[in-house]
MIMAR-517771 format. One record per residue (C-alpha): residue in one letter; x, y, z. Coordinates in steps of 0.2 Angstrom, whole numbers, padded with zeros to 4 digits, always signed. Example, Ala and Ser with C-alpha at 12.3 -4.5 7.8 and 13.67 -1.06 7.14 Angstrom:
// MIMAR-517771
A+0062-0022+0039;S+0068-0005+0036;
This chain:
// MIMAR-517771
X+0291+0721+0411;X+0280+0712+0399;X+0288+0700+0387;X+0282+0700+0370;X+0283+0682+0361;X+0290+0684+0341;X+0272+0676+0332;X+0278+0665+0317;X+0276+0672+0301;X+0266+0666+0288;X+0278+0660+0279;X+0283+0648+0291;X+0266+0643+0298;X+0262+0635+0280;X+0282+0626+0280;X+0279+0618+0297;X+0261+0614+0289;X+0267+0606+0275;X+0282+0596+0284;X+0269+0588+0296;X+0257+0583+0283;X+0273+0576+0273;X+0276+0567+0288;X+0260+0560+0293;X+0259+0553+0273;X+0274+0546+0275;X+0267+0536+0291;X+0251+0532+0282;X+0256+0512+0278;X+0249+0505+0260;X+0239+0493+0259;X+0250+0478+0250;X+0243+0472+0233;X+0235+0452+0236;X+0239+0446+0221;X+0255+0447+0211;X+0253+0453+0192;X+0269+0441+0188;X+0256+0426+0194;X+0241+0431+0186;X+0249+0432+0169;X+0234+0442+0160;X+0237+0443+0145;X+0225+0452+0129;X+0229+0450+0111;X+0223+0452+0096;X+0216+0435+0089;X+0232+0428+0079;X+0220+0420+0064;X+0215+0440+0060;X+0233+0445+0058;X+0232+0463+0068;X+0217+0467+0058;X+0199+0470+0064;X+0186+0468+0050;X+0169+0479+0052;X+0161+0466+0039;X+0164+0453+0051;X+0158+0463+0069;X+0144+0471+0059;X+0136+0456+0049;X+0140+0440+0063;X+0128+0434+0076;X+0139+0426+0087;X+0121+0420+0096;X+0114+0413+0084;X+0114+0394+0079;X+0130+0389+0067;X+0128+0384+0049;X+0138+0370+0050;X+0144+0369+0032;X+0151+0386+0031;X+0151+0398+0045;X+0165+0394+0060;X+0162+0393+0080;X+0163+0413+0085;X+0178+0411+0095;X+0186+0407+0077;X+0185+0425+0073;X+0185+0433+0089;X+0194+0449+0086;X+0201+0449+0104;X+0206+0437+0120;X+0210+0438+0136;X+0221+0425+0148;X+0221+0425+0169;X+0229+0412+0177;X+0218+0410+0192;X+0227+0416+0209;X+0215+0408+0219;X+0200+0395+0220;X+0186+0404+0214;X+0193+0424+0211;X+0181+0435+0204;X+0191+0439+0187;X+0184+0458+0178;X+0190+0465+0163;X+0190+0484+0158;X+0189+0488+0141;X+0189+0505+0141;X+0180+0516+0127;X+0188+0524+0111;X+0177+0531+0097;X+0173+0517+0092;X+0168+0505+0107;X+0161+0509+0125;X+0166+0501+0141;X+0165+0485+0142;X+0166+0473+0156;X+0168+0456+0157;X+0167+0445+0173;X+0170+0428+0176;X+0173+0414+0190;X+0192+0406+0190;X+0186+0390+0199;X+0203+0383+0199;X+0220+0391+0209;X+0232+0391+0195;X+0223+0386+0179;X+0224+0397+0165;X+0207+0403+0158;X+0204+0412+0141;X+0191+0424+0136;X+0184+0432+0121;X+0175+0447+0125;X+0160+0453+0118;X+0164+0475+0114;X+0151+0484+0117;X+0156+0492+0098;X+0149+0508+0092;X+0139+0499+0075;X+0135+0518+0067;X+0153+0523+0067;X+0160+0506+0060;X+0149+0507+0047;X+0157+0523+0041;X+0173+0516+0043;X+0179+0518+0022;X+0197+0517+0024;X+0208+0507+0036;X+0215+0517+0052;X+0223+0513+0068;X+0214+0510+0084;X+0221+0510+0102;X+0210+0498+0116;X+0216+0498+0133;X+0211+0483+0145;X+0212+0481+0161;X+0213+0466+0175;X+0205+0465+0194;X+0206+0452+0203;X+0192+0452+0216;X+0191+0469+0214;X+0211+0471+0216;X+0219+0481+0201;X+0229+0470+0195;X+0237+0472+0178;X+0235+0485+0161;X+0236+0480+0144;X+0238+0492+0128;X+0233+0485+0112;X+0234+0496+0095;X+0222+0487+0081;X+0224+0490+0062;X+0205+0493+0057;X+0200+0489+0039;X+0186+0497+0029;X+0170+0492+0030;X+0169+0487+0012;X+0182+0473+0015;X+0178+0457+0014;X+0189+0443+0022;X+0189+0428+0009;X+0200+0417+0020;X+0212+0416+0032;X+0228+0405+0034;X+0233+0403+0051;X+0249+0404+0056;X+0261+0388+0055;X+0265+0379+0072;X+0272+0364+0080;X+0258+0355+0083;X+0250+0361+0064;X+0263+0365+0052;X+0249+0365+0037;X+0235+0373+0045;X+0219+0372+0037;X+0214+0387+0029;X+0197+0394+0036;X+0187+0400+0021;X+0173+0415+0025;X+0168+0419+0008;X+0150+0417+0017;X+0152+0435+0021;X+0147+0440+0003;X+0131+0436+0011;X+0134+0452+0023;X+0133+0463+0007;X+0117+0456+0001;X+0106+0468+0008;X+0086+0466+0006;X+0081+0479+0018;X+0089+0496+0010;X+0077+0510+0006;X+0082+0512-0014;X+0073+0493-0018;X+0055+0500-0019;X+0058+0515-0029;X+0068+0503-0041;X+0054+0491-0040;X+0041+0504-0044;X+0051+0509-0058;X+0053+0493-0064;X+0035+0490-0065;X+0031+0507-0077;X+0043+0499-0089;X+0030+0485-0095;X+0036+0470-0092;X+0027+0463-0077;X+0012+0472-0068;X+0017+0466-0049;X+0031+0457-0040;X+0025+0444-0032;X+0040+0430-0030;X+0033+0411-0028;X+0016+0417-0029;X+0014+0420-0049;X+0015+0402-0049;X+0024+0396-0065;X+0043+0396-0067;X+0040+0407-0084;X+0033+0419-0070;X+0048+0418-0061;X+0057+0422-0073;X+0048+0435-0081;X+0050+0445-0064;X+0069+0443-0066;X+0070+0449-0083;X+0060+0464-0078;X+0072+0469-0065;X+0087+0467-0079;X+0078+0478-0090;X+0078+0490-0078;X+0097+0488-0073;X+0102+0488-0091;X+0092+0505-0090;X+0102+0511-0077;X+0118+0510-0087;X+0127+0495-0076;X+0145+0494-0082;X+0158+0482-0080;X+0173+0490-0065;X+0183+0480-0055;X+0191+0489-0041;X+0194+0469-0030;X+0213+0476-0024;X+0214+0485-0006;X+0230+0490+0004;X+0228+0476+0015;X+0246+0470+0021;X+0242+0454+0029;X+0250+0439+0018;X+0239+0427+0026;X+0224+0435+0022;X+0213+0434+0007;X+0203+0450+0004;X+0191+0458-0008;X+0184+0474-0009;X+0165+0474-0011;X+0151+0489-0015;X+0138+0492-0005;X+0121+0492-0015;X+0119+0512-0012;X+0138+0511-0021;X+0132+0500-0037;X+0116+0512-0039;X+0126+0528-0039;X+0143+0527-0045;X+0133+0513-0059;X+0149+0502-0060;X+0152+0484-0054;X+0161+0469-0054;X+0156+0450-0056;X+0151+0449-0034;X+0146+0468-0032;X+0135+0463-0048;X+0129+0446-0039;X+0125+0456-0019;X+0114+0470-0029;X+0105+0456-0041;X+0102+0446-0025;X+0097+0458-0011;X+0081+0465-0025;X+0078+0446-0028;X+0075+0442-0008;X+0066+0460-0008;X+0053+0452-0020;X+0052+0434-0010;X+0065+0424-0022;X+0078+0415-0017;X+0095+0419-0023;X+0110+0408-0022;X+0130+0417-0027;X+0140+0403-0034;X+0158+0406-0029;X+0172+0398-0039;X+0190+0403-0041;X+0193+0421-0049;X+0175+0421-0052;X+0158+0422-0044;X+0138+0422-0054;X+0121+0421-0046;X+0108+0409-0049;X+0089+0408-0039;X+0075+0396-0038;X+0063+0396-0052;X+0051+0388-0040;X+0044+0387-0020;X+0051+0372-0017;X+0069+0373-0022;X+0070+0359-0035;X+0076+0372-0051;X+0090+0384-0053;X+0093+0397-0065;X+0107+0405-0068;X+0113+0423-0072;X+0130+0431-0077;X+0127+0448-0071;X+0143+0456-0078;X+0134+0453-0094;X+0123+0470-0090;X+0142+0478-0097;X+0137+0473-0116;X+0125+0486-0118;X+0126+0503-0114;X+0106+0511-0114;X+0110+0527-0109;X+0124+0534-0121;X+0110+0525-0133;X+0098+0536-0127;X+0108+0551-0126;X+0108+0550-0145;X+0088+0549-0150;X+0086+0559-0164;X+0071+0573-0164;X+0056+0559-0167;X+0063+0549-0152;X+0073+0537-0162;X+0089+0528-0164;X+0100+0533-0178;X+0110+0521-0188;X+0125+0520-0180;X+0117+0519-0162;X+0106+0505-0169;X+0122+0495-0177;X+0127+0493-0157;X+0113+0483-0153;X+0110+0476-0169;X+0116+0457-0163;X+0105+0456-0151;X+0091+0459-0164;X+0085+0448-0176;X+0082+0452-0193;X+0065+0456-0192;X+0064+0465-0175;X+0075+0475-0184;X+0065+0479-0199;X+0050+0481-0188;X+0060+0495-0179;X+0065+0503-0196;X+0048+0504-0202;X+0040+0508-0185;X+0030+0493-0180;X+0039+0495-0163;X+0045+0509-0152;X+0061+0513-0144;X+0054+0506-0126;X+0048+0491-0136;X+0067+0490-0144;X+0076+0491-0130;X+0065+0477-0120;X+0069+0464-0134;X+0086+0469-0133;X+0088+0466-0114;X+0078+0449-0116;X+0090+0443-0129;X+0105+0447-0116;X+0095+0440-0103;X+0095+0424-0111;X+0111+0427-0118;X+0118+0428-0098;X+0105+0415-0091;X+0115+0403-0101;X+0132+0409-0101;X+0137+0399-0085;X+0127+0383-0089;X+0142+0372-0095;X+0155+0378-0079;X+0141+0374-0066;X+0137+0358-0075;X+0156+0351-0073;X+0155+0362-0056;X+0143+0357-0048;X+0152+0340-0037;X+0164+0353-0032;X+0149+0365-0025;X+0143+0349-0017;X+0159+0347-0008;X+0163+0354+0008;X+0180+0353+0005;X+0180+0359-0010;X+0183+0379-0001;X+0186+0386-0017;X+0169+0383-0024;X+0154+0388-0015;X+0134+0388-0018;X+0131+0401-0005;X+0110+0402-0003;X+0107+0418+0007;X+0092+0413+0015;X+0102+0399+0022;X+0116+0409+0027;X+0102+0424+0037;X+0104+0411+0051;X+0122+0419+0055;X+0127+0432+0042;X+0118+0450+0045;X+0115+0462+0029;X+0128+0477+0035;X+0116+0491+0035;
């Protein structure tokens, strides 16, 4: 008789399968971590002095590798916005840190040599940011960064970090460092160099306005040192005024942001593209669009900061041994286009459009307008000269009793920022 052996079904085939392979993982021995993550201590922060807040204006507009301005700008670990801390678990480990990306960095990766067995080493990685997207950063948002540690190529340790991101136009003044044992009165560290990052000679609008500017008459070319005489200087200057009162430049202080951080001093500033559209200003976003068409033509413009308050001046000559000043906020006294908006048929100003101006007139530019010996261009052109001089005086008495203070390092609360000075470290933010 033949005996038939009962064949397993296939249900069982796959069980006894997927016991053994059960088994043989369980048998497969892990390969023990080296290095214990309690030992090497990474840590990753935030850089305390920046309060959990990471500023575009300062990644964007700061060239940590290029020489220190020893007067204003601080070493670039000062405002670092992150750190990392390894205590070394052997002589000589191979330390590599993982900064994985978001949308608004790539990887990066940092390596360094621990020489020392249990010295503690900190880092300040450079991120790899993502410049287009900050620059589109307009109004402040979280950010989540993970960072991670191996130690001779042994995983080690993860660290999550979530970052408050502020908007681009948000200009750290200063920051006061937090109180300690060693330092209960830290010294404040003033950045109002960063005004410097809003000056922007490179954007596209500056020759079109410089173009226009020359069809209105008052200069034939821009030339900045070369015209020669201070008067020529000058002249250029009034001829881009004349063109700004044109454009309607009003006085609009919009200075407040949402920023929580009490130890932070911030300001919100327009971008140039801003002042040119929206046509509105205050005293610095007045100073920044002034400034970046004055290094655009070759002149050299200074932004004289003071409490509450900030004006521009430039050099009237090559070598640097004039200043004149200019209180831009004064382009808010005149209003030419609701002036305009109001010529009657022949392409004149009525009465009680004429009556706005009439102070900055003298009696017989006046009568000369009334009987026709000058035009409306002609008008206006005196008119804006008159407030040019009106606002190339207005700061001369502060700066005079100022002016030991601008000389004064210490003296943070006053500063005489030259931006040609200040291109060694600060960037435009473009």
């Amino acid at each position: 008789m033949n005996t038939i052996t009962p064949q397993p079904s296939l249900r069982s085939r796959l069980t006894l399968t997927l016991t053994l392979l059960i088994v043989l993982a369980g048998c497969t021995p892990h390969k023990a971590k080296q290095y214990d993550p309690a030992k090497v201590n990474f840590t990753a922060q935030v850089n305390p002095l920046l309060d959990n807040q990471l500023y575009p204006s300062l990644i964007l507009s700061l060239q940590p590798s290029a020489p220190q301005t020893s007067d204003l700008s601080p070493q670039p670990s000062t405002l670092s916005p992150l750190s990392v801390s390894v205590t070394a678990p052997a002589n000589n480990a191979v330390l590599r840190i993982v900064v994985d990306s978001s949308d608004l960095n790539y990887v990066t990766i940092l390596q360094e040599i621990l020489p020392v067995r249990g010295d503690t080493y900190t880092f300040y990685p450079s991120i790899k940011w993502k410049y287009d997207r900050l620059r589109l950063v307009r109004q402040h948002r979280p950010l989540d960064l993970t960072l991670t540690c191996f130690i001779n190529d042994e995983e080690t340790d993860i660290r999550n970090l979530r970052i408050d991101i502020r908007s681009v136009n948000e200009c750290p003044l200063s920051f006061r460092p937090q109180p300690s044992a060693n330092s209960p009165q830290p010294s404040i560290v003033d950045t109002r160099f960063l005004f410097a990052a809003y000056v922007n000679e490179e954007h596209p609008q500056i020759p079109l306005i410089l173009s226009e500017a020359l069809s209105q008459g008052i200069v034939s070319r821009f030339q900045g040192y070369q015209a020669g005489s201070r008067d020529d200087v000058r002249k250029q200057v009034l001829a881009l005024w004349h063109n700004t009162l044109l454009r309607g430049l009003s006085y609009s202080s919009i200075s407040c942001t949402s920023n929580p951080s009490p130890r932070t001093n911030v300001q919100h500033i327009r971008f140039f593209d801003e002042v040119w559209n929206t046509r509105q200003a205050n005293c610095i976003d007045a100073c920044v669009y002034f400034a970046s068409i004055l290094r655009k033509i070759g002149l050299r413009p200074i932004i004289f900061v003071e409490p509450c308050h900030a004006y521009l001046g430039y050099y009237t000559d090559k070598g640097r041994k004039n200043i004149a000043l200019l209180e831009t906020t004064v382009t808010s006294w005149v209003n030419y286009p609701d002036l305009l908006r109001n010529l009657d048929a022949d392409g004149r100003l009525p009465e009680e459009q004429i009556s706005k101006i009439a102070k900055y007139l003298t009696p017989r530019q006046l009568q000369d307008y009334a009987d026709g010996r000058l035009s409306t261009d002609q008008l206006l052109i005196l008119v804006s000269t008159s407030l040019f001089d009106k606002a190339s005086t207005y700061n001369q008495e502060t700066y005079q009793s100022n002016r030991q203070h601008f000389e004064d390092p210490d003296a943070i609360s006053f500063q005489q920022l030259d931006i040609e000075t200040l291109r060694q470290t600060v960037q435009p933010i473009i």
